[in-house]
DOTOR-76210 format. One record per residue: z, x, y of N, C-alpha, C, O in turn. Coordinates in steps of 0.05 Angstrom, whole numbers, plus 5000, padded with zeros to 4 digits. Layout:
BEGIN
ZXYZXYZXYZXY/...
This chain:
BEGIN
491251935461493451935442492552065416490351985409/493952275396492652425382495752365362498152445363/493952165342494952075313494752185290492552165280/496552315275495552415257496452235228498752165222/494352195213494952085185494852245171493752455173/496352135152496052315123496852195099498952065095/495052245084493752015066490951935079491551695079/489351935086487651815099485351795083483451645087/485751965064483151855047484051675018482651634998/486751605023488651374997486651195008484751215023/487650994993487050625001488150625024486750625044/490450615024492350505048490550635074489450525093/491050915066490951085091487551065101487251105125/485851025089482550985092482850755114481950765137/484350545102484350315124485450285150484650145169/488050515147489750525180487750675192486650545210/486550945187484051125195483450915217484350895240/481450775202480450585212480250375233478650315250/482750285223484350135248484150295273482650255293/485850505268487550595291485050685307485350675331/482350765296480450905314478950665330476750705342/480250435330478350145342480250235381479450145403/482350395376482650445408481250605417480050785405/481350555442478750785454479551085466478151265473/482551035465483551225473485651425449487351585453/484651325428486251485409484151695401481751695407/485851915383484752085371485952205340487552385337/484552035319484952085293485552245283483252285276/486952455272486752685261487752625228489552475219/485852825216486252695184487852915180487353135191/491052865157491553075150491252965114491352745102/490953205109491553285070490453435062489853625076/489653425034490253725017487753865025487554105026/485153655032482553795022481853915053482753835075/479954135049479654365065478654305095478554435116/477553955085476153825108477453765117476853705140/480253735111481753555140482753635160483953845157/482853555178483253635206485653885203485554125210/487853705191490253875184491253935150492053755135/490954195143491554245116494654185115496254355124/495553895100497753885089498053765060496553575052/500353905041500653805018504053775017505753955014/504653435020507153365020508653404992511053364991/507353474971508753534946510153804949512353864941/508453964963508554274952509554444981510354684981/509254265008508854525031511754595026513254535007/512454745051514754865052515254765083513454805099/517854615092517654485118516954715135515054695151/518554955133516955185156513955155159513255075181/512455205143509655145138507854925146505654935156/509154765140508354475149509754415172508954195178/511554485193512254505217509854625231508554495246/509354905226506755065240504654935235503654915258/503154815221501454585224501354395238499354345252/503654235237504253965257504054075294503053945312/505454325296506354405320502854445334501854335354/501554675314498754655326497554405323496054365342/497554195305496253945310497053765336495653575343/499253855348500753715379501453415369502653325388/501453225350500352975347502852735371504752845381/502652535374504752455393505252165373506951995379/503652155350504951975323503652145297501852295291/505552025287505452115251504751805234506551645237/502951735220502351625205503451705168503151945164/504351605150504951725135504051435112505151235103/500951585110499951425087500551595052499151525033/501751705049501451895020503651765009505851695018/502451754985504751684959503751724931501951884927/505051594911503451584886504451364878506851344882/503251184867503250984844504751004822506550864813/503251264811503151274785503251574780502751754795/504051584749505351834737508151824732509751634736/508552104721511452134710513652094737512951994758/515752184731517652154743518852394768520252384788/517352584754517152884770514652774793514852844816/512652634784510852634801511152484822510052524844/512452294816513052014834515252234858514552274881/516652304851519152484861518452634883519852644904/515652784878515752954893513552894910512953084925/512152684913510852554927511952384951511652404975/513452214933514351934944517952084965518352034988/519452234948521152274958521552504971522552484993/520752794961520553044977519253014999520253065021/516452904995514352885021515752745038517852865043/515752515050517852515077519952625084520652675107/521652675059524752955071523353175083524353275103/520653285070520653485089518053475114517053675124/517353255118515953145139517053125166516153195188/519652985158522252955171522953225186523053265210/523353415162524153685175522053805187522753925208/519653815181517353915197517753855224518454015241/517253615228517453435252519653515270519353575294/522253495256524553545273524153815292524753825315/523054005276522054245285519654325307519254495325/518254105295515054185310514654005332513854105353/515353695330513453495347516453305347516353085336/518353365356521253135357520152865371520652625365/518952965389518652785400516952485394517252255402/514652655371512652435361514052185349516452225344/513051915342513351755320512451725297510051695293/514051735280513151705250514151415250516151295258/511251335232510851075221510251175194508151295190/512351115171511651095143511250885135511950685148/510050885113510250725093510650645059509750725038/512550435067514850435045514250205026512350065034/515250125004514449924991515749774978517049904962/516249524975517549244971519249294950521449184948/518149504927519249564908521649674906522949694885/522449784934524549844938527549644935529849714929/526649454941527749144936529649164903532049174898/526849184884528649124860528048824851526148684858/530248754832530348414826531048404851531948584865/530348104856531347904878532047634866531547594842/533247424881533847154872531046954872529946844891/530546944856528146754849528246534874530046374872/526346494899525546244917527746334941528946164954/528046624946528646854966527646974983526847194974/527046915014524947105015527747315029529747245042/526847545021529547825023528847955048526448025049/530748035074529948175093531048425087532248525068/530148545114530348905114533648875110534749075102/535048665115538448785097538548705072540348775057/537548615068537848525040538448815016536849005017/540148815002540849014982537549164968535349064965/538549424962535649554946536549684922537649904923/536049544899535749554866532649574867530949404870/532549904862528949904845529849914826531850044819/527649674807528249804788526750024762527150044738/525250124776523850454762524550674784526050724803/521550844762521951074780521151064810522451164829/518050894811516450834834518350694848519550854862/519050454849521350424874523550534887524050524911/524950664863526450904870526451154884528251244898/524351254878523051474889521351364918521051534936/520151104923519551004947522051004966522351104989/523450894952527450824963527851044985527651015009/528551284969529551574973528451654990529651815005/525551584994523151685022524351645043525151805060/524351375040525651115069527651155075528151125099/530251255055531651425063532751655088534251665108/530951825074530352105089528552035113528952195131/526451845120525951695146528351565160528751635183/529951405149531351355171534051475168536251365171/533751715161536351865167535252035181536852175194/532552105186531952315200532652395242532452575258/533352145240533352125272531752185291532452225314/529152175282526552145293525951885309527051685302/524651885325523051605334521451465313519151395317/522851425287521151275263522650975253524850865256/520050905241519150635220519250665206518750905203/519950485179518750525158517050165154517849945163/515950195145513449955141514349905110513950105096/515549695096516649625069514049455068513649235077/512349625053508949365047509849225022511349345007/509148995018508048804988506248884972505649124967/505148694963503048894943500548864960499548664969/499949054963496849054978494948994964494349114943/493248724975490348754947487348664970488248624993/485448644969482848734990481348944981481849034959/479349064997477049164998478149464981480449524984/476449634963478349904956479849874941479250034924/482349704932484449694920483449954894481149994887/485350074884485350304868485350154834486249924832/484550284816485150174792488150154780489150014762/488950324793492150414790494250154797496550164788/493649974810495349744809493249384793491149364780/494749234799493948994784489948894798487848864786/490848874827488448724834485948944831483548894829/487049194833483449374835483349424798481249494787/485849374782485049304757484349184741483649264719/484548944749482948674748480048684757478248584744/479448824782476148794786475548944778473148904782/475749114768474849384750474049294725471849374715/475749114712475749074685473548764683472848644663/472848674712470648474708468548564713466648464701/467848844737465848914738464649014706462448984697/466449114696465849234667465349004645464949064621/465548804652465348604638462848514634461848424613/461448534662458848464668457048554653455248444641/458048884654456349024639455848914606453848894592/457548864603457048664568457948364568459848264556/455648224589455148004586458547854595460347764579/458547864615462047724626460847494644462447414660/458347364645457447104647457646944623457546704622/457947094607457946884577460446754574462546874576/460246494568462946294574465046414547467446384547/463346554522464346644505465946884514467646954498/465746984531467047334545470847234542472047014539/471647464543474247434537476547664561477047874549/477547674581478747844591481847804582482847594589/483347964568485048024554487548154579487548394584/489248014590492348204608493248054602492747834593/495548194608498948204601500647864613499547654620/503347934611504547654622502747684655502047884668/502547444657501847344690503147104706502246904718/505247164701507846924711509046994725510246824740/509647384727511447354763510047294785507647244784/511347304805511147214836511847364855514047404864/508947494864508647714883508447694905507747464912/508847834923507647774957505847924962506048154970/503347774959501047954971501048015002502647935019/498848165006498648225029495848405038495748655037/493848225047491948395047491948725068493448775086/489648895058490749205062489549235094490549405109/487849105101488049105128489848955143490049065164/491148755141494048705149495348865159495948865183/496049065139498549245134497149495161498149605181/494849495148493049685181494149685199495649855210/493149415209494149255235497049285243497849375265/498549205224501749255224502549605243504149655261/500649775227501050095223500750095255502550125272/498450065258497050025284499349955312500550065331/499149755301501549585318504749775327505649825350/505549845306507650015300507250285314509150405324/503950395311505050665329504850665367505250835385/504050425365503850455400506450275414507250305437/507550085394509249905403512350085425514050245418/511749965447513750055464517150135455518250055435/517950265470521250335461522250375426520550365409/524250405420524750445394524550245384524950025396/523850255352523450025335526150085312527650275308/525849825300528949765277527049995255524650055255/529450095237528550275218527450125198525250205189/528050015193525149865165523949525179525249345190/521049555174520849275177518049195151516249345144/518648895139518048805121514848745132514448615153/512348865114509748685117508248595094506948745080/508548405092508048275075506747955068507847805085/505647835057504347655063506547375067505947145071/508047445066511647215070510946945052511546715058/509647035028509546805007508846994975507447194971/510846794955511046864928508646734912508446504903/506946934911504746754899504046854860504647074852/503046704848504046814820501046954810498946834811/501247224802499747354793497147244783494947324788/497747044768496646854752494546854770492446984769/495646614797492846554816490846694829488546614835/492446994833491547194838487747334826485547394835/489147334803486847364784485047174776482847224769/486346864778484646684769481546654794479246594792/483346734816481846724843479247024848477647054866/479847184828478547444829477047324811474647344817/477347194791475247134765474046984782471747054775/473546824801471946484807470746704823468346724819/471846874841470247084864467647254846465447274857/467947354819466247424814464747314789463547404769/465347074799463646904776464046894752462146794740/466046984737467647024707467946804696469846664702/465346704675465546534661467946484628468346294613/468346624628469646654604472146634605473046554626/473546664588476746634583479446874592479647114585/481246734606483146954611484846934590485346694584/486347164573488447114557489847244565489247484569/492647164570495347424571496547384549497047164540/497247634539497747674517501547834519502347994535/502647744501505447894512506748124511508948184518/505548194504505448594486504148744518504848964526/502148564532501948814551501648824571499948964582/503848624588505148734616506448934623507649074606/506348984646508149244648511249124660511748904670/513149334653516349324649517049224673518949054674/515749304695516949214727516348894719517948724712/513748884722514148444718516048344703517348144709/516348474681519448344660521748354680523048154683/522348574694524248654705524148404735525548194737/522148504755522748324772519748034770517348004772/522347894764519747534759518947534790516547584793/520047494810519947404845519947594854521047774842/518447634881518847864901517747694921515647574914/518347644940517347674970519447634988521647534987/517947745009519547825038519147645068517347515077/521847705078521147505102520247675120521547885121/518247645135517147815157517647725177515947775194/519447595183519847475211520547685233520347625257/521147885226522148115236519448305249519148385272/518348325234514848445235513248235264511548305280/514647955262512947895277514547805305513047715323/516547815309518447815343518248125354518048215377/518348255329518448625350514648775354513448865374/514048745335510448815332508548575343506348615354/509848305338507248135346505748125319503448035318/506648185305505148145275504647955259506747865250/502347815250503047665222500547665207498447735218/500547565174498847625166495947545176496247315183/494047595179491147445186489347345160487847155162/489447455142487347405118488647225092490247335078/487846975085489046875072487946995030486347175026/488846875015489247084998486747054983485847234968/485446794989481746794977479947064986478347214975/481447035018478947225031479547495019477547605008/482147665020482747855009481347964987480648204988/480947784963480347704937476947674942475247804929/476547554955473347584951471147894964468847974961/474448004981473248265000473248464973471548624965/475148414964475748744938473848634922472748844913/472148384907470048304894467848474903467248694893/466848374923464948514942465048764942463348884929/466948904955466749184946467049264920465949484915/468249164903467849314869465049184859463949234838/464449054873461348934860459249124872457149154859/459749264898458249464902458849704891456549784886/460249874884461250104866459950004837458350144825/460649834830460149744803456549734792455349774771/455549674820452649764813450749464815451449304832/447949404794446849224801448148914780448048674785/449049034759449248764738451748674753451948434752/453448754763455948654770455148514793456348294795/453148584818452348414840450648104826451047874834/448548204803447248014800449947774789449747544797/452047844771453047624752454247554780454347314783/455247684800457347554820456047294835457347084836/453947294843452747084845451346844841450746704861/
C-alpha cells in the first residue's frame, strides 16, 4: 500500500510517518517542499495541473494531509490551510480518484461552544479567527470534493515535538529556558497569560493512530470525525502538570494583558468522539500526565544538559 503524506516533517505529520510505517505492508512516501522528499509538493503555491502530474507519478492509493499553519497573517493561514486542500482535491480528482484522502482538520473550526458541551461533527462551526476559519474552508473543499475522504477535526495536540507555536511546546520551551537561569530556584518566576479555558487535549500520537486507522478502514467513512481527548481540561492543569514534569520550582503567574484573543473568545472546547470510536475503533490511549511528561522529555533533550540535570 503506497501512502503518501504531506507534511511529514510538521509535528503532526513526523508522527503519522511513523505510525503508518509500523505496517509491514505499507509504503511511506514523504511529500513537501524540500528536494528530499519523495514527492516535490508545495500546497500554498502548486498549480493543481502540476500537482496532479506529481500525485499521478507518485500512484499513491491514500493521501495523508498533514500541512497547515498555526500561525501568521491571514494571507498565510489562507493559503495554506484553505487553498492547499481545494487544490489537492483537484489534483487528486485528476490524478489518483480513486485514492483516500485523510485530512486533517481542527476543533477550531467549532468556534465558541456551550460551556459543559461535548459538540459533535453536527454541531454548528463559528471560528472564531483567522486559523479556524481558514482550517473551516479546508474541510470544506474536502468534503465537497467527492473523493473517498475524511477529515480528522483534532483538539489540541500536546506530547513529544509539540512546536513552540502553540501553548504546550510553549510552555516547555519557556521552562527549558528557565533552567538555563536557575528555574530550580523556588524564587524563579514563569510569567503566562489567563489559564482558565478548557481545552481538549489529545495526545499527538493518538491522533497518529486515529490517521492510521482512517486510511485503511474498510468502505466509506462519514466526512468529518472528531479526535480528541473527549474531556475539557483547563489549561491551568495542563501546565501546572508540565511544571511538576520538569521539576519547576518556582512560581506560575498569569497575568491578564497576555493571553491570546481565541481563549477570551472560546472559555470550553471539547468534543465527543464517540463517532471516532464505533466507525475507526478509536479512542484515546495516553492519559494527559503521560503526554506531558513525553513533550518534557523530549524538550529536555533539545534543550541540552541543564534542562536534563534540573528535570530530575
Amino acid at each position: 500500500m503506497r501512502i503518501l503524506v504531506l507534511g511529514a516533517t510538521g509535528y503532526l505529520g513526523t508522527h503519522v510517518a511513523e505510525q503508518l510505517r509500523v505496517r509491514p505492508d505499507a509504503r511511506v512516501l514523504v511529500g513537501g517542499r524540500s528536494p528530499a522528499a519523495d514527492v516535490t509538493v508545495d500546497l500554498a503555491a502548486d498549480r493543481p495541473q502540476d500537482l496532479a502530474a506529481a500525485l499521478a507519478e507518485a500512484a499513491p492509493d491514500a493521501v495523508v494531509n498533514c500541512a497547515g499553519a498555526t500561525g501568521g497573517d491571514a494571507a498565510t493561514l489562507a493559503e495554506v490551510n484553505a487553498r492547499g486542500p481545494a487544490v489537492l482535491c483537484a489534483a487528486l480528482r485528476k490524478a489518483a480518484p480513486g485514492a483516500r484522502l485523510v485530512h486533517l482538520g481542527s476543533a477550531a473550526e467549532y468556534g465558541p461552544t456551550e460551556p459543559g458541551v461535548r459538540v459533535t461533527e453536527s454541531a454548528p462551526t463559528r471560528p472564531a479567527g483567522p486559523y479556524g476559519a481558514t482550517k473551516l474552508a479546508g474541510t470544506v473543499a474536502v468534503t465537497a470534493s467527492g473523493l473517498d475522504a475524511v477529515v480528522l477535526r483534532v483538539g489540541n495536540p500536546v506530547g513529544p515535538g509539540a512546536p513552540p507555536t502553540g501553548l504546550p511546546g510553549r510552555v516547555a520551551a519557556l521552562l527549558a529556558a528557565s533552567f538555563a537561569d536557575d528555574g530550580d530556584d523556588p524564587e524563579a518566576v514563569l510569567r503566562l497569560g489567563d489559564l482558565s479555558a478548557r481545552r481538549d487535549f489529545v495526545d499527538v500520537r493518538d491522533v497518529a493512530r486515529a490517521a492510521r486507522l482512517a486510511v485503511t478502514a474498510e468502505g466509506p467513512l462519514p466526512s468529518v470525525l472528531n479526535v480528541g481527548g473527549g474531556k475539557a481540561r483547563p489549561v491551568r492543569e495542563l501546565v501546572r502538570a508540565l511544571a511538576d514534569a520538569a521539576g519547576f520550582r518556582g512560581r506560575i503567574v498569569e497575568e491578564e494583558d497576555g493571553g491570546s484573543a481565541r481563549s477570551a473568545q472560546v472559555s470550553w472546547q471539547c468534543s465527543d468522539i464517540t463517532a471516532a470510536g464505533d466507525v475507526l475503533g478509536w479512542k484515546p490511549a495516553h492519559p494527559l500526565d503521560a503526554s506531558v511528561a513525553a513533550l518534557w522529555a523530549a524538550t529536555g533533550r533539545r534543550a541540552g544538559p541543564a534542562a536534563g540535570v534540573a528535570a530530575r
